[in-house]
Every structure is written in structure tokens, then in C-alpha cells.
NUKOL-504788 format. One record per residue (C-alpha): residue in one letter; z, y, x. Coordinates in steps of 0.5 Angstrom, whole numbers, padded with zeros to 4 digits, always signed. Each point is the difference from the previous one (the first is absolute). Layout:
<atoms>
AZYX
...
</atoms>
This chain:
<atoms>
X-0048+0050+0001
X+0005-0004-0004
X-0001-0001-0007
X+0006-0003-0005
X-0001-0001-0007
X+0008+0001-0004
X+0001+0000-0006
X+0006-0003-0006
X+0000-0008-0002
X-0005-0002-0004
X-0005+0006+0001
X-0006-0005+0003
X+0000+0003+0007
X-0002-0007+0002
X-0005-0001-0004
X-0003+0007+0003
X+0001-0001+0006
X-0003-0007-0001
X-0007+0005-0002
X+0001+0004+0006
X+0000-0005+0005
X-0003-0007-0001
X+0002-0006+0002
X+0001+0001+0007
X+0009+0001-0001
X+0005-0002+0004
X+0008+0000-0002
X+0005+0001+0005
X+0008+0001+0001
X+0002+0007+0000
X+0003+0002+0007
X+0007-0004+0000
X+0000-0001-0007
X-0002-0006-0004
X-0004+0004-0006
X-0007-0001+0001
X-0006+0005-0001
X-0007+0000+0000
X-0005+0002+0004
X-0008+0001+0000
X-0006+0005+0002
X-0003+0004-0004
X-0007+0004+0002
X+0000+0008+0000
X-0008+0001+0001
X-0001-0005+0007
X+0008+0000+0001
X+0005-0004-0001
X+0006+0001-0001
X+0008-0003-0001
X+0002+0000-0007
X+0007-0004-0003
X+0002-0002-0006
X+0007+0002+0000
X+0006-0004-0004
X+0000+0003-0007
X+0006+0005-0001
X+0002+0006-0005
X+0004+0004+0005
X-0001+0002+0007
X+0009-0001-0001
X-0001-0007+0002
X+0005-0005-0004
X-0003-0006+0004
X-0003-0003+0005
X-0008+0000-0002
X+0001+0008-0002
X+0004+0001+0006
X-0006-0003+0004
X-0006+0005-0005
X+0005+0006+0002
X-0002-0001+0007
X-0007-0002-0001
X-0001+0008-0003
X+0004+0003+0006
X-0006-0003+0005
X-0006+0000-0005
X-0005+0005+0002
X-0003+0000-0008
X+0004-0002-0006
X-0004-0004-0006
X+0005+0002-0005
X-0001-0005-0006
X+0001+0001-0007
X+0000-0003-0006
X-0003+0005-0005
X+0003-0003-0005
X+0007+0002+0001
X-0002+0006+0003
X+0007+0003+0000
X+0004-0004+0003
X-0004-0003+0006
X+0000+0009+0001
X+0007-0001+0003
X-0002-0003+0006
X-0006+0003+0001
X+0004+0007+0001
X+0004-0004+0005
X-0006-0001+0003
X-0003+0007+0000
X+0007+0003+0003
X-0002-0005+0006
X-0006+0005+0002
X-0004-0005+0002
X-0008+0000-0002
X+0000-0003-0008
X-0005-0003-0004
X+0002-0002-0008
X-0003-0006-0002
X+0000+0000-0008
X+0000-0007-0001
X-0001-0004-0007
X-0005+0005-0002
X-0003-0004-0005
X+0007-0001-0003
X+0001+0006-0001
X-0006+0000-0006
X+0003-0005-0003
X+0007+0002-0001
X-0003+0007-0003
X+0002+0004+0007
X-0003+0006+0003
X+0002+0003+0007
X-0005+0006+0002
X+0000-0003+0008
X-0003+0006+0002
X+0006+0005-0002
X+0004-0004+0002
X-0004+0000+0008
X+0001+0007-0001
X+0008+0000-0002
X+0001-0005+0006
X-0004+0003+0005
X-0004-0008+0003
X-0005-0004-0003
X+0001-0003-0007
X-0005-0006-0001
X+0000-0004-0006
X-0001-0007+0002
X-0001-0007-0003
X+0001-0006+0005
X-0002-0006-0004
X-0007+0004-0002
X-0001+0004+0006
X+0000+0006-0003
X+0002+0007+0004
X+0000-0004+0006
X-0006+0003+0004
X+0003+0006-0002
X+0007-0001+0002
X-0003-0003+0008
X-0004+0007-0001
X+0006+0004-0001
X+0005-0004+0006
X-0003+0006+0006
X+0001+0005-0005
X+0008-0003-0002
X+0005+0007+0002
X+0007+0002+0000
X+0002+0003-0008
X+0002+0007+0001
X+0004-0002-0008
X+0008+0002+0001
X+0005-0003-0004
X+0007+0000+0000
X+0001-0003-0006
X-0004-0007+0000
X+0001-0002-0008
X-0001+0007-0002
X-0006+0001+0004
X-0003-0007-0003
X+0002+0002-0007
X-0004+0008+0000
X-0006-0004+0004
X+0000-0006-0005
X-0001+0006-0006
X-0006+0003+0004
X-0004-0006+0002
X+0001-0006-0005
X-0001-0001-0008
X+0001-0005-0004
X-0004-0003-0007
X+0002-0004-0005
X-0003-0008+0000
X+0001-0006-0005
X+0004-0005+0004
X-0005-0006+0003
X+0001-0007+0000
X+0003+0001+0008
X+0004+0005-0002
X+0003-0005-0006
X+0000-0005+0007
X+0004+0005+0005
X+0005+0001-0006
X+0001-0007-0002
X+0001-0003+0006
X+0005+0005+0003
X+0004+0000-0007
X+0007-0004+0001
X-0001-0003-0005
X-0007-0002+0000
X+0000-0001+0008
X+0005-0004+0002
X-0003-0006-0004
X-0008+0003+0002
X+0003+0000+0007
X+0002-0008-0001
X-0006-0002-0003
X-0004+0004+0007
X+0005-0004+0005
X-0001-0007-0004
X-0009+0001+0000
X+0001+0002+0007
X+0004-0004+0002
X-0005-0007-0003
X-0006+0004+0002
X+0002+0001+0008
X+0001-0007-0001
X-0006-0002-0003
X-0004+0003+0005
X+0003-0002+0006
X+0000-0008-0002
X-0007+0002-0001
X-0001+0002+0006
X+0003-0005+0005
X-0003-0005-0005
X-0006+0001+0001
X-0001+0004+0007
X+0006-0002+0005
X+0002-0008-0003
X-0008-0002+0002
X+0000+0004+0006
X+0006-0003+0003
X+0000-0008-0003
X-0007+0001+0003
X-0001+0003+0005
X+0007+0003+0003
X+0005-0007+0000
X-0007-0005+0003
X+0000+0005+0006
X+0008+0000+0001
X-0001-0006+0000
X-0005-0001+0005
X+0004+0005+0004
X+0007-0003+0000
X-0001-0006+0005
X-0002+0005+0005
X+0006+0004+0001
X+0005-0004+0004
X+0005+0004+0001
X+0006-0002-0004
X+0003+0007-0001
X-0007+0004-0001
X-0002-0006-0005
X+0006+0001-0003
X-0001+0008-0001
X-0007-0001-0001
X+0000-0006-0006
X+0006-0001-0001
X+0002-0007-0003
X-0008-0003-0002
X+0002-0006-0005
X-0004-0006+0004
X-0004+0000-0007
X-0002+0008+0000
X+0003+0000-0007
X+0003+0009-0001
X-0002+0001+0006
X+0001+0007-0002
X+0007-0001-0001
X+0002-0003+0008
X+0002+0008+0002
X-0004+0000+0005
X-0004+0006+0003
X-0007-0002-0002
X+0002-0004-0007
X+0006+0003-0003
X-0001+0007+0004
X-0007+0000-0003
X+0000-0002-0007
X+0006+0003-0001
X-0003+0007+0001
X-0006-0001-0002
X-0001-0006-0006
X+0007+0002-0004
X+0002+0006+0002
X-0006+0005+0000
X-0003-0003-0007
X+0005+0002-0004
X+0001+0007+0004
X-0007+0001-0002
X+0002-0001-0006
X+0005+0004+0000
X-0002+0005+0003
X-0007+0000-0006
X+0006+0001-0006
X+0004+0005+0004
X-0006+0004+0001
X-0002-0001-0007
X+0007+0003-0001
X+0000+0005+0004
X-0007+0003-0001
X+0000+0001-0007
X+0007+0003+0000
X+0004-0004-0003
X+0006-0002+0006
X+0003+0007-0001
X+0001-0002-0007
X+0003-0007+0002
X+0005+0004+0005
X+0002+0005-0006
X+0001-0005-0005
X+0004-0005+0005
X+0004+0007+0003
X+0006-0002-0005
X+0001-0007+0002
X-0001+0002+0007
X+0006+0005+0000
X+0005-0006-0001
X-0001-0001+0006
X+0000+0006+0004
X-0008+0001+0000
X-0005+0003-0004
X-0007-0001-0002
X-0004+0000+0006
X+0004-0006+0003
X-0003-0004-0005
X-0008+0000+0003
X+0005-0002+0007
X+0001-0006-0005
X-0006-0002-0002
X-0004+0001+0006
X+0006-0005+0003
X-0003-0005-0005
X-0007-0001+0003
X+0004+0001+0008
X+0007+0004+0001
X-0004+0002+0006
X-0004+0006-0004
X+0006+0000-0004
X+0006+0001+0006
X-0005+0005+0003
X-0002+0004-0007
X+0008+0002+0000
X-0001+0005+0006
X-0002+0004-0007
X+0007+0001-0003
X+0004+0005+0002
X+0007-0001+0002
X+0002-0006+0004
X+0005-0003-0004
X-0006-0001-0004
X-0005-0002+0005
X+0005-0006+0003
X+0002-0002-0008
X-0008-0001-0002
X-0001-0004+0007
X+0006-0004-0001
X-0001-0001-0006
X-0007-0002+0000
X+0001-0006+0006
X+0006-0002-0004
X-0003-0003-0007
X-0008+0004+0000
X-0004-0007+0001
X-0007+0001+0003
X-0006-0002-0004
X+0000-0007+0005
X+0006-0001-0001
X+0000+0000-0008
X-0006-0004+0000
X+0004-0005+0003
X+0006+0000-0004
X-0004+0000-0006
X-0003-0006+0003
X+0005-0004+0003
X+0005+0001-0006
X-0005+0001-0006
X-0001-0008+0000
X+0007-0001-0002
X-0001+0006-0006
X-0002+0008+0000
X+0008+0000-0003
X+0001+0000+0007
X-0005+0004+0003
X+0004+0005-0004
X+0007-0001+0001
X-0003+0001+0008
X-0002+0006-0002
X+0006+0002-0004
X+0005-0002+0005
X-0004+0005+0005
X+0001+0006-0005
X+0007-0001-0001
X+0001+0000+0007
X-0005+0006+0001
X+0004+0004-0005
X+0007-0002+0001
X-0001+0001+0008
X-0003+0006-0002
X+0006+0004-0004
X+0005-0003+0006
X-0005+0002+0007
X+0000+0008-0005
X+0007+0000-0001
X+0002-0002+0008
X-0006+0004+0004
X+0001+0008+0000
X-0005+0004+0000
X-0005+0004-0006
X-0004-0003-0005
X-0005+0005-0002
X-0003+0001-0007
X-0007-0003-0001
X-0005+0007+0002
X-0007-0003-0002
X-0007+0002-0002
X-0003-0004-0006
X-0007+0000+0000
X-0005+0000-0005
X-0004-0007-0001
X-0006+0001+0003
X-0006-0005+0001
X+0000-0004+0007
X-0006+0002+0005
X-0002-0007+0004
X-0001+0003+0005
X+0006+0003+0003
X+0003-0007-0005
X-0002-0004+0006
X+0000+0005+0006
X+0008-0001-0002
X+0001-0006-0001
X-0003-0002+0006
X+0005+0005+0004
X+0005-0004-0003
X-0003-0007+0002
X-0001+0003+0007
X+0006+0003+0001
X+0003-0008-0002
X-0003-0002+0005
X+0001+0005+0005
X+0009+0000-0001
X+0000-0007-0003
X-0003-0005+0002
X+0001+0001+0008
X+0008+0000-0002
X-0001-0008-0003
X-0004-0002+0005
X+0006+0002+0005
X+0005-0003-0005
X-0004-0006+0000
X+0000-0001+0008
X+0008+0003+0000
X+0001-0007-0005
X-0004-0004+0003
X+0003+0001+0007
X+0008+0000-0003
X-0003-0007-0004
X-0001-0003+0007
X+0005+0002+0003
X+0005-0003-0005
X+0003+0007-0002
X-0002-0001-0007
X+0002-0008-0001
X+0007+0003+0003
X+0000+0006-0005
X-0001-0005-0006
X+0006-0004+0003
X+0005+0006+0000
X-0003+0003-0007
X+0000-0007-0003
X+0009+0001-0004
X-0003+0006-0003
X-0007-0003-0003
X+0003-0006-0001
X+0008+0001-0003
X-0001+0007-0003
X-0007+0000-0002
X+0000-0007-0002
X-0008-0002+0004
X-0001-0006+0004
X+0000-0001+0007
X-0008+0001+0001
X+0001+0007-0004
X+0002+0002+0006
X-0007+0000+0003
X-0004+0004-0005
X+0006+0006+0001
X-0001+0000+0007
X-0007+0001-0001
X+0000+0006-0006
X+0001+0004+0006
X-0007-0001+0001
X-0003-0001-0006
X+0003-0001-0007
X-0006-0002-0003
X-0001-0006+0005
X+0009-0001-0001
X+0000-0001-0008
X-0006-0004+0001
X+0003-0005+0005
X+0005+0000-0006
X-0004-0004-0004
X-0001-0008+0003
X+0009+0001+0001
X+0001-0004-0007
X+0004+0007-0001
X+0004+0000-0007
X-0003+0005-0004
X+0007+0004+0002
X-0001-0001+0007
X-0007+0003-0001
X+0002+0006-0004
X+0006+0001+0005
X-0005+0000+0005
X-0005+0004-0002
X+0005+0005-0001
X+0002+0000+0007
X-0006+0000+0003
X-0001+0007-0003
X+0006+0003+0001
X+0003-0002+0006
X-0005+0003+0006
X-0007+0003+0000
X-0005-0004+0004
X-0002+0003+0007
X-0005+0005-0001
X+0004+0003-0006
X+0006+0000+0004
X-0004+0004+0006
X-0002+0005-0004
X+0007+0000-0003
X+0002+0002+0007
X-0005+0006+0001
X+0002+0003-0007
X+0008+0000+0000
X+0001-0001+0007
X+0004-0005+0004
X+0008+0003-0003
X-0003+0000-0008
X-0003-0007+0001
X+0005-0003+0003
X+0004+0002-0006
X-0006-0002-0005
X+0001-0007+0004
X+0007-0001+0000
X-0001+0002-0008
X-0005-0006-0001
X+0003-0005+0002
X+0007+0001-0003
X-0004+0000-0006
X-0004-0006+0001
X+0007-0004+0001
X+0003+0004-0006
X-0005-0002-0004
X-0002-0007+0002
X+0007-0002+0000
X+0001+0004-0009
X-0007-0004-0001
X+0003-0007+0002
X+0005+0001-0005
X-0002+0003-0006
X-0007-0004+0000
X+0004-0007-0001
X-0004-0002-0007
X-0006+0001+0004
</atoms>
């Protein structure tokens, strides 16, 4: 037996199939696709059996990848769990009449069940067992209610006898029989859920959100690596490396395994070796804030306020061919494009998704990458600071407007379930986030690790040195920089962050510096997001991507040189 769970967006299907399957999960690739799902075992007495948590969808008439990949799953399933948030019962119908006309076995899980209560609605779930003709469960996934008797009604699961040939008539006539609705004085939520997704109120509630959250992930990613990965790697990792490197006397593995160790031991971590940068980077600079991230997103997501922030950011998005949705791929890119070039596999169109993707790796820096330029730049004023990141959105919304007016294709209206706020469960809380962090290790680190030994082995064969000699006019003449520049541009392929760092001891202006720095960001992603740039857009889109990064690199630095002459 093979059991899927399938429901619309935001319905907390992965919160139940969380209840119904532990901690015991794997997630994978759909088959010649890069949609992933999830997978677990659930136990039917002494048996275990597959169950899948498929992509949310509100129509088996797919509009995109994700819901392409949930239509497929149905077809091979042996039993659907059909999740439905009872508190919008008649629109989440419209997909479990497609469902049913698939005459495959059907369980009906009522999910949000206590929600129902506090909004004054009542559905009669037996009536509605006896107008469908399958089970019909009354479920609550963060409390564990009607779970039992849900697993207990899967081997009793059947195909509905219920005709229809017309879906929303059908709905209309049931609605009237099984639910009823009483009058309920608005709640502080209630003000909440109205306040913020109001235009007028949410845009500058939306902001205020975006600025605390950013403070925080910085805040508790500071933390972390000051009082976890800084002492484990000044005193136990960096004296090792050191005892290690006269060992290895081979000049090209040195190279590839240490790099260049200053004869002092000082930024060891910074001689973009496999063992030095190729471990700290990862692990001391890039995991903390990604756990930070990760933490606040959570938050965001598990409460239920990321649907509003992409509704109230829907209009925005628009000017540039996109909708609402595009904006979390936005804001997962500000703690790692990698989670944000990936999350664009949700859009609908592939205008859409190659717009999102480009965009991200444009003028999207990474948390890493942002601290550093806070860092770097923040001594010579916040002023500055903020006219980085101002450059970054002109560049963000003019390329935008033009790459919408050049690129065919259909950007469609944003479709997306808004949740009501709802209180966070710890437990699923940090069974998420360690999905995330895992799956960073999984995709990501590998790739910087080959990035490193790629660099590595250019650096010693010379081809880098060559390379910044062929791209010294344009760094140079155009974008007004010195010649040591050079170096740190070559090394923002790998990592931008160690790039802007390297930045600092050049006695760079504070107009270099703000040149550079935007460079650096717009230019080309570094290798891991570059890789999985490839496996999102294929090599044809990326080629285009690429070729669109680097005229806007030279446009832009060679503007930048000009207008900045008071600086």
C-alpha cells in the first residue's frame, strides 16, 4: 500500500503527516524532476506502510511543476489522505471533488479542527461521510486530536460513489446541508490578521517585520559564532592546521589542502584552502547565520505571517512581471541564494521562474555576504551602508521592469491561501529546522567544497592571475578600482564574503569600496549558487542568466565610477 497525503497550500498537510510518521523521513526528487517530496512510514497495526507528503496543490489541472508532480503521485497512490482546512471548507471541496472523480480510495482529514470553534463554524462531518461516501476525520495536527482515529480509518478508506457534473454546484448544495456559521465578536487575532494585511497598515507593519528580523538573524548569528565557532576554531582547529601543514610536502595538494598559510598563522582561515577556508567558511560564517535565518523564517512561516508579507508585497512585485510568491525566493536569498533559487521550482511559468532566479543572483546578497559589507563599509559610515543597499534595489527593480518587458512568456496572478495565525508547536518547530540545515549540508556545502579544490587548482596553475590580467582595463579604466582589486573579484566567484573581506587592507576610497561592494554582488553568484543555478534553469537559461550578469556588472560599475565623483 501506498499512501499520499494531498490537499491545497497552507492546509497543515505537513504538520499531520509530521503526527503520522516521527522523525524517520526522507526527501528526494520526484522522478525527472527537481520538485522534491517527502517520505515516511507509517505503522497500520504491525505494518508499516509508505506514506508521501505531496506538494500542495488546489487543482489536479496542474499550473506548475509542484502541482504537476502531486497529479502524478494520485495516480500511483493506493490511498489518498485528503487534507482540509475546515475552516475554508468550501473552497478546499473544489479539490477534493477531483480527487474523488479519480476513483481511487479516499480518507477526508478535517484538519484545523479546533479552528473552526473559535471562528463560530460548525460542520456536521458525519453528514458529510454520508454525502461523499468515505471517511470524513475531524483532525487537529499540532494537538494531536483525531489522529488515532484517522490512522484507524486508512484500511477503511474507499472509492466515493458521489457523482457530479457540476464541481461548484455540487459544493454550493453541500455547504448548505453539512455547515453553519454563528455570530463571534472579533478577537485581538482577528484585529491582527486585518491589521496586517490591510495596504494601508501592512506595508509599513511588513517593513518593521523585515527590519526586526533582519537585526535579529544577525544578532543571534553573531552569537553563535562568537561564542561557539571562534574559540573552537582559534583554539583547537587553526593550532592543528598548523602542526598539519609542514607535513604535506607535495607543492600542488599543499596548495589544494591549505592554500596560502601566512608564516605568522594570522586569517589562516582566509588562505582558501580546502582545510582552512573550506572548513570555516561553511561552518563558522555561513552555517550560523543560516540557522539564524532559518529560526526567524520559521517563526514567520509557522505563525502564518509569510502569505501576508507576499500579498502586501504582490503590487510591488508586479512592476516587475512577478507576484507575491516570488518575494519569499527573495527573502529565503538573504540568508543563502541556494534556498532561494530552489524555493523558485514553486512559481508557475517559466518566465517567472528564470526572472526570480536571475534576479536573486543579481542584487539578492546572502546574510554572510551582507555582514561583511556592514563590516567592511560600516566603518567609513552607515551612510554608506545604505546607499549599497539602495544601489542594489534600483538595479533589482529597473532590470526587473526591463528583463519583463524583453522575456515572453505569462506571469500569472498571485493564487495563495492566507492562513489564520496560529501558535507555534516546538516540536515540528525544530524537526523543520533541522530539515533545512540538513539539506544545506546535503546540497550545499559539498558544492563549496568543489568550488574550493576548482579555485585552488586554477590559483596554482596561474589561470586566475592570467584572468585578472585580461580583466584588469575594465576594473581598472571603467569601474575606477586599483590594480589589487582584481584579485578579490576573481575570488567572489568562490565567496563573496571572503572577496569583500579581502577588500578592506587595499586602502580602497570610500568610492572604490561602495563600487566594489556592489560588484561583487551583481556580477556572478558564487560556485555552489552557481550549480544550482544550473540544475534549476538548465544550461540554455543559465548561459542567458550569465551573459545578463556580466553586462550589468560593467554597466553598472562604469555608471557607478561616474556619478559617484563627490564621494
Amino acid at each position: 500500500m501506498k499512501i499520499v497525503l494531498a490537499g491545497n497550500p497552507n492546509v497543515g498537510k505537513s504538520a499531520l503527516f509530521n503526527r503520522l510518521t516521527g522523525a524517520d523521513v526522507i526527501v528526494s526528487n520526484y522522478a525527472g524532476t527537481t520538485v522534491e517530496f517527502t517520505q515516511g512510514e507509517l505503522y497500520l497495526g504491525e505494518v508499516k506502510v509508505p506514506i508521501i507528503d505531496s506538494p500542495g496543490s488546489y487543482s489536479l489541472d496542474a499550473t506548475n511543476k509542484a502541482e504537476e508532480v502531486t497529479r502524478d503521485m494520485i495516480k500511483e497512490a493506493d490511498t489518498i489522505i485528503n487534507v482540509i482546512d475546515s475552516t475554508n471548507l468550501e473552497r478546499n471541496l473544489f479539490f477534493t471533488m477531483q480527487l474523488l472523480a479519480q476513483k481511487r480510495n479516499v480518507v477526508i482529514a478535517l484538519n484545523m479542527w479546533d479552528e473552526t470553534a473559535h471562528k463560530g463554524i460548525h460542520i456536521d462531518a458525519q453528514k458529510l461521510h454520508t454525502i461523499l461516501g468515505v471517511p470524513v476525520i475531524p483532525v487537529c495536527a499540532i494537538t494531536a486530536e483525531g489522529i488515532k482515529k484517522l490512522v484507524e480509518s486508512i484500511p477503511r478508506a474507499k472509492v466515493s460513489s458521489y457523482h457530479s457534473d457540476n464541481y461548484w454546484k455540487s459544493i454550493g448544495e453541500i455547504i448548505q446541508q453539512v455547515q453553519t456559521l454563528t455570530h463571534r465578536h472579533h478577537t485581538f487575532k482577528d484585529i491582527l490578521e486585518e491589521i496586517t494585511i490591510h495596504p494601508i497598515s501592512g506595508i509599513p507593519f511588513a517593513l518593521a517585520v523585515l527590519a526586526l528580523s533582519l537585526f535579529t538573524v544577525r544578532g543571534i548569528a553573531e552569537s553563535i559564532i562568537s561564542m561557539v565557532f571562534d574559540p573552537f576554531f582559534e583554539k583547537i582547529y587553526t593550532p592543528l592546521i598548523l602542526k598539519l601543514a609542514p607535513s604535506i610536502q607535495n607543492p600542488l595538494l599543499s596548495q589544494i589542502l591549505m592554500g596560502n598559510i601566512p608564516t605568522d598563522g594570522s586569517k589562516l582561515m582566509d588562505s582558501l584552502g580546502l582545510l582552512t577556508t573550506g572548513v570555516y567558511i561553511p561552518i563558522a560564517e555561513v552555517f550560523p547565520y543560516l540557522i539564524s535565518f532559518y529560526i526567524v523564517l520559521g517563526i514567520l512561516e509557522d505563525i502564518g505571517y509569510l502569505p501576508r508579507l507576499a500579498v502586501i508585497m504582490d503590487a510591488l512585485m508586479h512592476k516587475i512581471g512577478l507576484h507575491g510568491t516570488s518575494f519569499i525566493s527573495f527573502i529565503l536569498g538573504m540568508g543563502c541564494n541556494i534556498p532561494g533559487v530552489l524555493s523558485t521550482r514553486i512559481l508557475e511559468s517559466k518566465k517567472e521562474r528564470f526572472l526570480t532566479a536571475t534576479l536573486l543572483a543579481i542584487s539578492i546578497p546572502c546574510m554572510a555576504q551582507l555582514s561583511m559589507v556592514v563590516g567592511v563599509l560600516g566603518k567609513r559610515g552607515m551612510q554608506y551602508v545604505a546607499l549599497v543597499f539602495f544601489i542594489l534595489f534600483v538595479i533589482w527593480m529597473v532590470l526587473g521592469m526591463i528583463l519583463n518587458k524583453c522575456i515572453k512568456g505569462e506571469s500569472p496572478e498571485i493564487m495563495l491561501e492566507i492562513p489564520p495565525y496560529r501558535r507555534i508547536n516546538v516540536n515540528f518547530f525544530l524537526k523543520k529546522l533541522w530539515y533545512r540545515l540538513a539539506h544545506f549540508i546535503k546540497e550545499a556545502l559539498p558544492l563549496v567544497i568543489i568550488g574550493i579544490v576548482f579555485t585552488n587548482v586554477l590559483y596554482s596553475l596561474g589561470i586566475i592571475t592570467k584572468l585578472g590580467v585580461v580583466f584588469r582595463p575594465v576594473v581598472v579604466h571603467l569601474w575606477g578600482l586599483t590594480d589589487k582589486s582584481v584579485i578579490p573579484l576573481m575570488i567572489g566567484i568562490l565567496r563573496k564574503d571572503i572577496a569583500i573581506g579581502m577588500l578592506a587592507p587595499l586602502l580602497l576610497t570610500t568610492k572604490q569600496l561602495i563600487i566594489a561592494c556592489v560588484i561583487l554582488t551583481v556580477y556572478f553568484p558564487c560556485m555552489a549558487s552557481f550549480i544550482i543555478l544550473f540544475k534549476e534553469l538548465g544550461l540554455k537559461d543559465l548561459i542567458k542568466s550569465t551573459l545578463l550578469m556580466a553586462l550589468v556588472a560593467i554597466t553598472i560599475g562604469t555608471i557607478l565610477n561616474i556619478v559617484l565623483f563627490r564621494i
